[in-house]
Backbone as numpy.savetxt, mean C-alpha at the origin, in Angstrom:
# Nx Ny Nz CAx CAy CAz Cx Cy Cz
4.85 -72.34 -6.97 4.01 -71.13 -6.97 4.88 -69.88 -6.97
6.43 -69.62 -6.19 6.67 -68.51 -6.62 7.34 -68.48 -7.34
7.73 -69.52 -8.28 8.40 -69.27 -9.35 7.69 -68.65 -10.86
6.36 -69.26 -10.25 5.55 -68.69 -11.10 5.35 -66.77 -11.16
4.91 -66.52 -9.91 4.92 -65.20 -9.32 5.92 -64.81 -9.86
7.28 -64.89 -9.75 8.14 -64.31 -10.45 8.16 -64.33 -11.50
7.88 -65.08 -12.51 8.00 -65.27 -13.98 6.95 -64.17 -14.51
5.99 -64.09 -13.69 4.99 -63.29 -14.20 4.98 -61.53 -14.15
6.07 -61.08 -12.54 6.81 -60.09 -12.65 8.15 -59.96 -13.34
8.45 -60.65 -13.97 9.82 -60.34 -15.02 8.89 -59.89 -16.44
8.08 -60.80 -16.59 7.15 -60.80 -18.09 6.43 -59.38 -18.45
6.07 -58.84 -16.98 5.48 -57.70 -17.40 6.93 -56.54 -16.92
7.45 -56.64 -16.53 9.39 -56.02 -16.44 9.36 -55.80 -17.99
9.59 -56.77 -18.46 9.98 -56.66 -20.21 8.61 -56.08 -21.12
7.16 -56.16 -20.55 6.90 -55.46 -21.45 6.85 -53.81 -21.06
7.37 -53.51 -20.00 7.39 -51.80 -19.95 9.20 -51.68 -19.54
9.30 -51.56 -20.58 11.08 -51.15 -21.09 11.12 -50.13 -20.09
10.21 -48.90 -19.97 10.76 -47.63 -19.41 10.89 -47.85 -18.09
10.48 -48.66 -17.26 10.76 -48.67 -15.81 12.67 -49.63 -15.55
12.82 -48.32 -14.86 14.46 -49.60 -14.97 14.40 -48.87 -13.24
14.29 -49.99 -12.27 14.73 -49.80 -11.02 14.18 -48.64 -10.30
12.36 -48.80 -10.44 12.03 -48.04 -10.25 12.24 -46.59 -10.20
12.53 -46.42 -11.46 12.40 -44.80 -12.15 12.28 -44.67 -13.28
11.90 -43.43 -13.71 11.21 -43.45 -14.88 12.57 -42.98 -15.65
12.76 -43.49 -16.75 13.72 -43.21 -17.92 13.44 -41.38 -17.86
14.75 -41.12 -18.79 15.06 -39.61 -18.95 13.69 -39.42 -20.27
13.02 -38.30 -19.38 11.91 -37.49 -20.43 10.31 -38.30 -20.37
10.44 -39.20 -19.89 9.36 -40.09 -19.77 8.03 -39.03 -18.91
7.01 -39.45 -19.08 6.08 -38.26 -18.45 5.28 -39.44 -17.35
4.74 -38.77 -16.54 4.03 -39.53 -15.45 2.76 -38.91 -15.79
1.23 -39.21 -16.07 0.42 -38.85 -16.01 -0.43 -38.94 -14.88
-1.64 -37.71 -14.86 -2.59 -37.33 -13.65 -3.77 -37.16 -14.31
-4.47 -37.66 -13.90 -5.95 -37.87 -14.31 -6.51 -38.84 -15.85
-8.06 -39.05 -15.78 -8.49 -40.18 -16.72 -7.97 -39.09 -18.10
-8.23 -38.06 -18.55 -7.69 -37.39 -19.54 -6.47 -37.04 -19.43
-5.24 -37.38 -18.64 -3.96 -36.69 -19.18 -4.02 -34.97 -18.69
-4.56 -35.20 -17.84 -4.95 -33.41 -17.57 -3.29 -32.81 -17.55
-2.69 -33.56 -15.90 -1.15 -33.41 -16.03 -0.48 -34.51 -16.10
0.81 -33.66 -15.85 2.21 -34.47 -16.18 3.63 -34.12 -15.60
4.16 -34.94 -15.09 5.42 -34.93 -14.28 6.34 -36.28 -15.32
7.68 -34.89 -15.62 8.82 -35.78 -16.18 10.27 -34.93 -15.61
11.15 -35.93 -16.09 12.28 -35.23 -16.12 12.76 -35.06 -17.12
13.12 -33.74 -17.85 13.98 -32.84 -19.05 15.45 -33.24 -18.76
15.81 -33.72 -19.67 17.01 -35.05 -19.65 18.37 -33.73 -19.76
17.65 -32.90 -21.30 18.32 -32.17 -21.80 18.82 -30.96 -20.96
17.52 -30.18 -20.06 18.05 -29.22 -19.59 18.27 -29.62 -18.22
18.41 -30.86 -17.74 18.58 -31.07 -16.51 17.35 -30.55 -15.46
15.96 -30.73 -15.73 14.98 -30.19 -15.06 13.63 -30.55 -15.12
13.17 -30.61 -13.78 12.10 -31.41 -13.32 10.67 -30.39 -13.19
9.49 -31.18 -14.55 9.01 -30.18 -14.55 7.07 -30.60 -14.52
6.16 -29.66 -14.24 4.46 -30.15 -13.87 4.16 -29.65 -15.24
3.59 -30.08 -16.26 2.78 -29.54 -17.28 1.32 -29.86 -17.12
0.60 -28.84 -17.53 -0.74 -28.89 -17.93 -0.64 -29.01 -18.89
-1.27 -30.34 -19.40 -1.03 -31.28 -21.02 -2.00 -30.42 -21.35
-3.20 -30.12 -21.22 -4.33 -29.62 -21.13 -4.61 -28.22 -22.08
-3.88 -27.22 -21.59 -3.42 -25.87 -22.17 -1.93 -25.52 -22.61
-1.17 -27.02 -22.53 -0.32 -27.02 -23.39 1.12 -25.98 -22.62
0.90 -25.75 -20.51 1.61 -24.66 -20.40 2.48 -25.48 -19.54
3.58 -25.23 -19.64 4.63 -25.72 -17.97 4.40 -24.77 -17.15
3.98 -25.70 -15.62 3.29 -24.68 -14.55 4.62 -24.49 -13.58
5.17 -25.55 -13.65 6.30 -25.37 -12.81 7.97 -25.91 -13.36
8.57 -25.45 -13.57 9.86 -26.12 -13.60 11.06 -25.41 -12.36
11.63 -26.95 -11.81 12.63 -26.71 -10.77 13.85 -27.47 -11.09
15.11 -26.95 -11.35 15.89 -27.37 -11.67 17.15 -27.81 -10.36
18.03 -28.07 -10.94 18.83 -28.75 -9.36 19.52 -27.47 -8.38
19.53 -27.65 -6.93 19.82 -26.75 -6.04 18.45 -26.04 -6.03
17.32 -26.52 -6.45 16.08 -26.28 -6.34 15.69 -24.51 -6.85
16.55 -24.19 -7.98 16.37 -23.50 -8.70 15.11 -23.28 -9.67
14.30 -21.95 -9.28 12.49 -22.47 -10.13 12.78 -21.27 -11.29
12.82 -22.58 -12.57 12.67 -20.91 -13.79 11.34 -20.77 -14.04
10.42 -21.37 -14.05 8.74 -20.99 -14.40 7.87 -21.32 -13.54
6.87 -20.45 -13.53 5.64 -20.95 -12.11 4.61 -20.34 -12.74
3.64 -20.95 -12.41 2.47 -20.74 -13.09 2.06 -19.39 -12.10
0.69 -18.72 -11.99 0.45 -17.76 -11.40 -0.52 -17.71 -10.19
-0.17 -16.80 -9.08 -1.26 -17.15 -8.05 -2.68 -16.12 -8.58
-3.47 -16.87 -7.75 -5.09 -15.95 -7.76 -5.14 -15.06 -7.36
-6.11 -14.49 -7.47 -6.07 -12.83 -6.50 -6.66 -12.85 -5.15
-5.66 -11.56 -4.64 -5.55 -11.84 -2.76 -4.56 -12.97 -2.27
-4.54 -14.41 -3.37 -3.68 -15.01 -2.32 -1.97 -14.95 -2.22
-2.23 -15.24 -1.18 -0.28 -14.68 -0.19 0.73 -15.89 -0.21
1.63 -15.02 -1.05 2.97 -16.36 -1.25 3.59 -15.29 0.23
4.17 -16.44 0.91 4.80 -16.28 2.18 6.72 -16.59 2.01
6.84 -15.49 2.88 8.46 -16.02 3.46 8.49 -15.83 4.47
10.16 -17.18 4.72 10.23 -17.52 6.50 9.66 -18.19 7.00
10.43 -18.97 7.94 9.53 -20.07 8.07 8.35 -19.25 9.55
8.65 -18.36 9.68 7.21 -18.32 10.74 6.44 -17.49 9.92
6.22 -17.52 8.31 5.71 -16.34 7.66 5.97 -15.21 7.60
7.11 -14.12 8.17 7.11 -13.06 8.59 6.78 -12.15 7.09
6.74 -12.49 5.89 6.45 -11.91 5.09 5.93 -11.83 4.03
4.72 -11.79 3.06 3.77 -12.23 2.64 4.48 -10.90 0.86
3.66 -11.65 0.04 3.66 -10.95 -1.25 1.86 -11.12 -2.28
1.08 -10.09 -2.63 -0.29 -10.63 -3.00 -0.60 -9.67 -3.67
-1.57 -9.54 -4.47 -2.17 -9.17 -5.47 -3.79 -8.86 -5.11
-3.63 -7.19 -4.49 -4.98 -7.12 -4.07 -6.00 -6.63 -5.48
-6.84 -7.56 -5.66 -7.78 -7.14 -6.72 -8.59 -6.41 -6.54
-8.97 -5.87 -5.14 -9.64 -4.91 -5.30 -9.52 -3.96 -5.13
-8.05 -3.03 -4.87 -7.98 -1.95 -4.82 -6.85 -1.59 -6.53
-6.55 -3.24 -6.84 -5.07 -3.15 -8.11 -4.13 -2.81 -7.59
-3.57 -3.53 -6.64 -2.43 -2.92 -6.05 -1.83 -4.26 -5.52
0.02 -4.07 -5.82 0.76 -5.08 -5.23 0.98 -4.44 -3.80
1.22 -5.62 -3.04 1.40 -5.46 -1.64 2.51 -6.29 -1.10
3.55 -5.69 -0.79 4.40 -6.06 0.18 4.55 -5.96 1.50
3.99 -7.37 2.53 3.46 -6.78 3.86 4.43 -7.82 4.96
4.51 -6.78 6.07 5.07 -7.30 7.19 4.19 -8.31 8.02
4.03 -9.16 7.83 2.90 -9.95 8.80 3.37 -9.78 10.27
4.68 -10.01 10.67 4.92 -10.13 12.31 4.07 -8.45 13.00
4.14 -7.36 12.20 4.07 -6.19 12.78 2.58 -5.45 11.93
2.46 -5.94 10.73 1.12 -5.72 9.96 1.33 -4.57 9.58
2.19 -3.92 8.89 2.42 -3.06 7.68 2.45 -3.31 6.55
2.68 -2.35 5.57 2.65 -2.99 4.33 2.79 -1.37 3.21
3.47 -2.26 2.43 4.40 -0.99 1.36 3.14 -1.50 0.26
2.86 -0.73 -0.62 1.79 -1.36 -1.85 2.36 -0.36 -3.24
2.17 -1.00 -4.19 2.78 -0.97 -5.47 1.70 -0.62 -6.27
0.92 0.71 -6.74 -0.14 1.24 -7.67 0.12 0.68 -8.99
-0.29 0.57 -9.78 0.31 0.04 -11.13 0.18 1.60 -11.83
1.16 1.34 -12.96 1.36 2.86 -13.88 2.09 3.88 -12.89
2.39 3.38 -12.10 2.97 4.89 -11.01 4.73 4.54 -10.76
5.41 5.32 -11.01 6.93 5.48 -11.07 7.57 5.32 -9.35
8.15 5.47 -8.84 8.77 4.49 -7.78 9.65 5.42 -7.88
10.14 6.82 -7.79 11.48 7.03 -8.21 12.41 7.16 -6.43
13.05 6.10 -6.29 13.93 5.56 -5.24 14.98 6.61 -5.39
15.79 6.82 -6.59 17.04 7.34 -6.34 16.81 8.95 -5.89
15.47 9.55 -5.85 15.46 10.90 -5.93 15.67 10.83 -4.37
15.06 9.59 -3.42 15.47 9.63 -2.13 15.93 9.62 -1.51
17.85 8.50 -2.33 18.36 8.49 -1.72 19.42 8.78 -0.90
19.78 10.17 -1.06 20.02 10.97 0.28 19.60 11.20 1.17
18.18 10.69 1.67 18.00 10.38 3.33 18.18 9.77 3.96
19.04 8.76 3.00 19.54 7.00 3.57 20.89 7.05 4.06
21.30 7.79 3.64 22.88 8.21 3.32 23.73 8.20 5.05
24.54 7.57 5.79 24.83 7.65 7.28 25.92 9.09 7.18
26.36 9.82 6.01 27.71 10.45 6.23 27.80 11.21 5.32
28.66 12.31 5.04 28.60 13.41 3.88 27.82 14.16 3.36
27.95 14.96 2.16 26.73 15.99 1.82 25.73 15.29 1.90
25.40 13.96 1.56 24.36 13.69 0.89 22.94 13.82 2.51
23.64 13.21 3.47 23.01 13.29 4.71 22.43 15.00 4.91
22.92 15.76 4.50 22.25 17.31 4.76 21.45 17.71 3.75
21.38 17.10 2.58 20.97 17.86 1.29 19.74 17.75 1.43
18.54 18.61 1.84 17.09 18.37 2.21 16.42 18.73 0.18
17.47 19.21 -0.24 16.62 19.19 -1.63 16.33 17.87 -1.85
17.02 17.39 -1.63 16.95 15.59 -2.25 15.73 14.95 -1.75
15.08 15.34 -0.65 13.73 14.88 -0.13 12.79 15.51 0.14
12.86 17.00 -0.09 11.53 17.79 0.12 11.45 18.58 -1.07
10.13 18.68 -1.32 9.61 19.64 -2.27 8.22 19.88 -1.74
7.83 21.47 -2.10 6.18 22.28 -1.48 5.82 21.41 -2.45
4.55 21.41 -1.24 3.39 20.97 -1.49 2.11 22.40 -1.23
1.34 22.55 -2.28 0.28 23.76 -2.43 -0.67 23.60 -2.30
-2.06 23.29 -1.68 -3.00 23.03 -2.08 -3.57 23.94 -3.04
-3.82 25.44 -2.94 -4.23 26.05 -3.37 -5.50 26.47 -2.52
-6.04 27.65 -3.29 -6.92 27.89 -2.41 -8.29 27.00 -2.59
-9.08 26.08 -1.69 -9.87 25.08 -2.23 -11.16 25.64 -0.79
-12.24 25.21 -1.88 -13.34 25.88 -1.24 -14.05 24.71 -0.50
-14.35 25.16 0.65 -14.82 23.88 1.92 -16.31 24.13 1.36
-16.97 22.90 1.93 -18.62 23.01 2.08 -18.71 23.38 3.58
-20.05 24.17 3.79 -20.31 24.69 5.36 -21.31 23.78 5.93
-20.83 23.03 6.72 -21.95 22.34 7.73 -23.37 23.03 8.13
-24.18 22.27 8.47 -25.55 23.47 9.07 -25.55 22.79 10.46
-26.54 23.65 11.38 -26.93 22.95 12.36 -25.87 22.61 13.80
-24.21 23.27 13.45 -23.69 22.76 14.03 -22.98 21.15 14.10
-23.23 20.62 12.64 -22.36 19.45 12.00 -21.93 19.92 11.27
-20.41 19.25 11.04 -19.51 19.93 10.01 -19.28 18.95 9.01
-19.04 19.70 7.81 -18.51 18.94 6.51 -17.12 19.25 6.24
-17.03 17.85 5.64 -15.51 17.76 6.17 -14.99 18.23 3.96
-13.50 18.43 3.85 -13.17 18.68 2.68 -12.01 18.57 2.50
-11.46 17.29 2.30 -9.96 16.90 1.79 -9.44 18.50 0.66
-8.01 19.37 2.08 -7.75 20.10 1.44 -6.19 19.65 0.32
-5.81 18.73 1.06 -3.93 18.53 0.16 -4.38 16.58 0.73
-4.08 16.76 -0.55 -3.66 14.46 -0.13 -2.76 14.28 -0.45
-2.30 13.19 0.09 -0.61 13.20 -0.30 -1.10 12.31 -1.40
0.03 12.46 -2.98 0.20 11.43 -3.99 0.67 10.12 -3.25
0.15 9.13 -4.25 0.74 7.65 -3.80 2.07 7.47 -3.95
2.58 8.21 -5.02 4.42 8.20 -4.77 5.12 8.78 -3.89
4.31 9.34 -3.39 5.09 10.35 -1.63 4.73 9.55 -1.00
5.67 10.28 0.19 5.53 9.42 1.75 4.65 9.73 2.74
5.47 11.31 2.76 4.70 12.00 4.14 4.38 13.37 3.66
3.56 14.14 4.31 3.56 15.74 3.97 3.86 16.50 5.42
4.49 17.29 5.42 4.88 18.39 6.83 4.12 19.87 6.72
2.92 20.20 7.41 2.46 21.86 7.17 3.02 22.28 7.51
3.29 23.10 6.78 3.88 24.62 7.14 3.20 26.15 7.36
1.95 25.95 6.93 1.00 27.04 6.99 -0.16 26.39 6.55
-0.92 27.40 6.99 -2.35 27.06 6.99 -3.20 28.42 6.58
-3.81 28.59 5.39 -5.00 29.86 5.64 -6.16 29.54 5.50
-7.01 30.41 6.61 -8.34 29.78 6.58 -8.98 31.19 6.52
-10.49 31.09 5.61 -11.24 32.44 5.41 -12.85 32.33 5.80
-13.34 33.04 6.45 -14.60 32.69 6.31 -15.69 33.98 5.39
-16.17 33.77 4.31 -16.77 34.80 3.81 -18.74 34.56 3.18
-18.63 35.19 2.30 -19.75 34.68 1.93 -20.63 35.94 2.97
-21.99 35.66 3.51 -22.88 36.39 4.37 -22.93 35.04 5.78
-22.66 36.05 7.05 -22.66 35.32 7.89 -23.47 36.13 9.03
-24.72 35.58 9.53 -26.00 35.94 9.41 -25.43 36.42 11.08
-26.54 37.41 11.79 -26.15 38.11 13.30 -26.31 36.84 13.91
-25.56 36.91 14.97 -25.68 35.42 15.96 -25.00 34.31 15.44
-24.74 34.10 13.92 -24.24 32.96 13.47 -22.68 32.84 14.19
-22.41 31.65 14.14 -21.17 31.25 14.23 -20.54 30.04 13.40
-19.40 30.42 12.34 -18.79 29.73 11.64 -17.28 29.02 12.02
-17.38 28.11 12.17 -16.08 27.49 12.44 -15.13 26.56 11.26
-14.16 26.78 11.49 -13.28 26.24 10.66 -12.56 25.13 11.24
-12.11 24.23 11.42 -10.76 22.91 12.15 -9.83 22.48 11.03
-8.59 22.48 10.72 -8.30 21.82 10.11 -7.37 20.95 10.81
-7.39 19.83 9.89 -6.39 18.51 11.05 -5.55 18.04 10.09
-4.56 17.57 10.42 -3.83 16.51 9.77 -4.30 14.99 10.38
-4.12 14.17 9.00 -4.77 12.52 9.18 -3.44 11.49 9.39
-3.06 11.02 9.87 -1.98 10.10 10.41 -1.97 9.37 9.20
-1.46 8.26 8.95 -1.25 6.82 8.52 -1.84 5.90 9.02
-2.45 5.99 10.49 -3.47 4.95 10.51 -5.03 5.19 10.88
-5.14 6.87 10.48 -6.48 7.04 10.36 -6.75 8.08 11.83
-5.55 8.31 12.65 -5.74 8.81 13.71 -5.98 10.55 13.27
-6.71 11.42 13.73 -6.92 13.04 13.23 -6.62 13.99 14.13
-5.46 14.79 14.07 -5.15 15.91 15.24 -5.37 17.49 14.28
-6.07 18.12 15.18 -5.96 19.59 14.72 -4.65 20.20 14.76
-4.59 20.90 13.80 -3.39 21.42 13.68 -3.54 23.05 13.38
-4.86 23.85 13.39 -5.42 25.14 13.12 -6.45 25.08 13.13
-7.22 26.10 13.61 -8.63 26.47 13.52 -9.04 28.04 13.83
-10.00 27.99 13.24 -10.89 29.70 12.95 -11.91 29.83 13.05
-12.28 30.81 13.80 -14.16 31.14 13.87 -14.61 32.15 14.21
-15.52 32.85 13.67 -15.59 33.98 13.60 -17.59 33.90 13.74
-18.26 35.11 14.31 -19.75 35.28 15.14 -20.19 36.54 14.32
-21.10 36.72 13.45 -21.48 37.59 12.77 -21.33 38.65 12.00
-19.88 37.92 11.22 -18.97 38.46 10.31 -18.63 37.34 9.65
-17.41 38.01 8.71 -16.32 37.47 8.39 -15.05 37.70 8.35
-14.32 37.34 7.82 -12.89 37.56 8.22 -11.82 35.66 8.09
-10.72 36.44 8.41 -9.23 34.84 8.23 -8.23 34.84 8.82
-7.52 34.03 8.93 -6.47 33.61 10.19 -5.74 33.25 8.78
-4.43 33.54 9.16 -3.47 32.55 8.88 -2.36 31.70 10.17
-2.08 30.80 9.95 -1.15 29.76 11.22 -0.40 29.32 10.30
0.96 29.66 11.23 2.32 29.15 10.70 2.98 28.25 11.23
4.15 27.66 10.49 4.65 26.25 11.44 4.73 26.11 12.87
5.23 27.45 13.62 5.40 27.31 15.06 4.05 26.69 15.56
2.69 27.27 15.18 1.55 27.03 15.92 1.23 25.69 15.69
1.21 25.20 14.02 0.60 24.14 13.50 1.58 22.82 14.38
3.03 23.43 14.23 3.63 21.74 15.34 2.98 22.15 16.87
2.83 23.18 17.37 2.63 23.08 19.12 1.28 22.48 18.78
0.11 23.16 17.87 -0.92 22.12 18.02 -1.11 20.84 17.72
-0.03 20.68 17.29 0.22 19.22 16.92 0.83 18.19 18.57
1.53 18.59 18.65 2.10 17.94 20.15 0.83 18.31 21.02
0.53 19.27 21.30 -0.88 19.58 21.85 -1.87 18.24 22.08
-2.38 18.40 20.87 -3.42 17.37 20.63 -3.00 15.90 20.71
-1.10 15.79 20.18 -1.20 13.96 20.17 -1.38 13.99 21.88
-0.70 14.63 22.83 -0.47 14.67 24.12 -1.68 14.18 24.77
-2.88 15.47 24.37 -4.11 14.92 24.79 -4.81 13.62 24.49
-4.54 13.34 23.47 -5.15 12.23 22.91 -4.11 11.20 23.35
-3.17 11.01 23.68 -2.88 9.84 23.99 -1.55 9.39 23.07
-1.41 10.03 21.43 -1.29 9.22 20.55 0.52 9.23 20.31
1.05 8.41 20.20 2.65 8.54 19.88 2.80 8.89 18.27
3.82 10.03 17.92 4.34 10.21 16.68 5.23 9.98 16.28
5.94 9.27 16.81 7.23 8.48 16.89 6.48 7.57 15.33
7.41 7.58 14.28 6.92 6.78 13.20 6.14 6.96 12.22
5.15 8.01 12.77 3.80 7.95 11.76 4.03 9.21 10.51
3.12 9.37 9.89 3.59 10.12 8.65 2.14 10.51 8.25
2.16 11.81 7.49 0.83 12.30 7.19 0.40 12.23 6.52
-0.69 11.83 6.01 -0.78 11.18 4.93 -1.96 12.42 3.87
-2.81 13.46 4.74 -3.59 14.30 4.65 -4.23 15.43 5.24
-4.62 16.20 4.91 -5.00 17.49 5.77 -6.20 17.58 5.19
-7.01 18.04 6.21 -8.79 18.22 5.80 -9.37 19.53 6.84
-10.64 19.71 6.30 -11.10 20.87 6.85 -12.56 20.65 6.83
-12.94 20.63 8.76 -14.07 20.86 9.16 -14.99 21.52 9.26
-15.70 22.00 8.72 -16.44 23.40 8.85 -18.17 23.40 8.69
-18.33 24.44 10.13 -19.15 24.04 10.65 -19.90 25.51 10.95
-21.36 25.77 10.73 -22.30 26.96 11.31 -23.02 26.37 12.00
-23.26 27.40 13.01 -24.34 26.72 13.81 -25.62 27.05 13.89
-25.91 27.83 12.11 -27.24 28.17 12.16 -27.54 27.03 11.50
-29.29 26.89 11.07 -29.65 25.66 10.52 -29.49 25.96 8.50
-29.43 26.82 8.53 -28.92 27.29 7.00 -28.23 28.39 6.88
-27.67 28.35 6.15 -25.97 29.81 5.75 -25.78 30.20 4.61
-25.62 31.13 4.73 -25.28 31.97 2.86 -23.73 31.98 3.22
-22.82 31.54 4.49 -21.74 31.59 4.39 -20.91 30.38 3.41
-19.42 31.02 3.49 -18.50 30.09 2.33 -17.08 30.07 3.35
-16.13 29.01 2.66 -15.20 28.95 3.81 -14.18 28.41 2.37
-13.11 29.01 3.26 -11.69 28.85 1.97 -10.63 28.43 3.07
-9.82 27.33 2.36 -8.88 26.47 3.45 -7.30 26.84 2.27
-6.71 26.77 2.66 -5.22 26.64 1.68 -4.06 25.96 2.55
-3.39 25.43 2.48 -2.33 24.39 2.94 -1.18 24.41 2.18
0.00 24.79 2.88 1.05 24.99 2.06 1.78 23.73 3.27
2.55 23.00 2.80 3.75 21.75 2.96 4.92 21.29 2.83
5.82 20.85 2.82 7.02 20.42 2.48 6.16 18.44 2.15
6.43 17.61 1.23 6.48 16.52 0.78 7.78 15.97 0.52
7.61 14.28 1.34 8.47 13.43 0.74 8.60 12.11 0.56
């Protein structure tokens, strides 16, 4: 009986030539599924081990030796190719804003990549610099920022409407005020009172005033210059709690508010900055 058994594994040995010692000959393909969907071989020629989708005719993966990958097929959208082995760092493709994302998972930041938008690194890098001119040269990282003069909507009732005066571009970092003018005109009725706030918006959504104006059955404008706009700045993180150690501005807006229930008044905000 096992000579038989054996005779019968040699017989089918010889009719599949390609198996020699359990492995598959150079280039031979391994198939996956009742149609051949895929396929796993080894490329004799280029020395490389590779997944095809017989299917659409594409190589999804090839890894060559020292585990070198020249082709990979593509991930879906949102999902996160990871590095490190405790994950500390993720790479993804948010589809719904179109934006690449490079994110810190241990700490949950994240740098993001607009598409069509220029990156220009070298204009920065003299703030990187530990030594020489390049460490003093503030041309190399600041340039005004203007809003111009931009016209607020007036709250009624004592709720205010709010009016993105300067946003920072997605290729900047941070913006620094340097002044602030605020106007209140238009007709501002006896008894009325018009108020102005303007704040700067953090990076994570946190809002400190940094100027404000208001004026009772007139009109009239303030201007605030850097000295005031940083003390109200320390001012307010103080009160609030909030550390600025790190954060960066990302916007300046303007509150404005009457406290009659309707106004023929108008309100003008302007924001001048340093950007970088």
């Amino acid at each position: 009986m096992m000579l038989q058994v054996r005779r019968l594994v040699n017989d089918y040995d010889l009719q599949q030539p390609w198996i020699e010692d359990k492995q598959l000959s150079d280039d031979k393909k391994f198939y996956f599924g009742t149609d051949k969907d895929f396929s796993l071989r080894y490329d004799a020629t280029n020395d490389q081990w590779i997944l095809r989708d017989e299917i659409n005719g594409v190589d999804i993966l090839v890894i060559g030796k020292n585990g070198l990958i020249s082709a990979i097929g593509y991930l879906a959208d949102d999902l996160k190719l990871f590095f490190g082995s405790g994950k500390d760092y993720s790479l993804r493709y948010d589809s719904a804003s179109d934006i690449f994302v490079l994110r810190d998972e241990v700490n949950g930041t994240e740098i993001t990549f607009p598409k069509n938008v220029a990156m220009d690194v070298a204009a920065h890098a003299g703030r990187h610099s530990r030594g020489g001119a390049d460490a003093l040269d503030f041309s190399e990282i600041t340039n005004l920022a203007d809003s111009g003069d931009v016209d607020c909507a007036v709250g009624t009732g004592g709720s205010a409407t709010r009016t993105t005066v300067l946003a920072l571009p997605s290729n900047w970092y941070n913006v620094l005020p340097k002044a602030v003018y605020m106007e209140v005109g238009g007709t501002v009725a006896t008894g009325e009172t018009v108020s102005i706030s303007v704040k700067a918006v953090l990076d994570d959504g946190t809002e400190l005033e940094i100027a404000s104006y208001s004026t009772t059955g007139g009109t009239g404008s303030s201007t605030v210059g850097a000295e005031t706009i940083w003390t109200n700045l320390l001012t307010n993180a103080r009160s609030a709690g909030v550390s600025l150690d790190g954060r960066r501005i990302t916007s300046i807006v303007a509150d404005v508010e009457s406290s009659a229930t309707s106004t023929s008044a108008t309100a003008t905000v302007r924001a001048i900055g340093a950007r970088s």
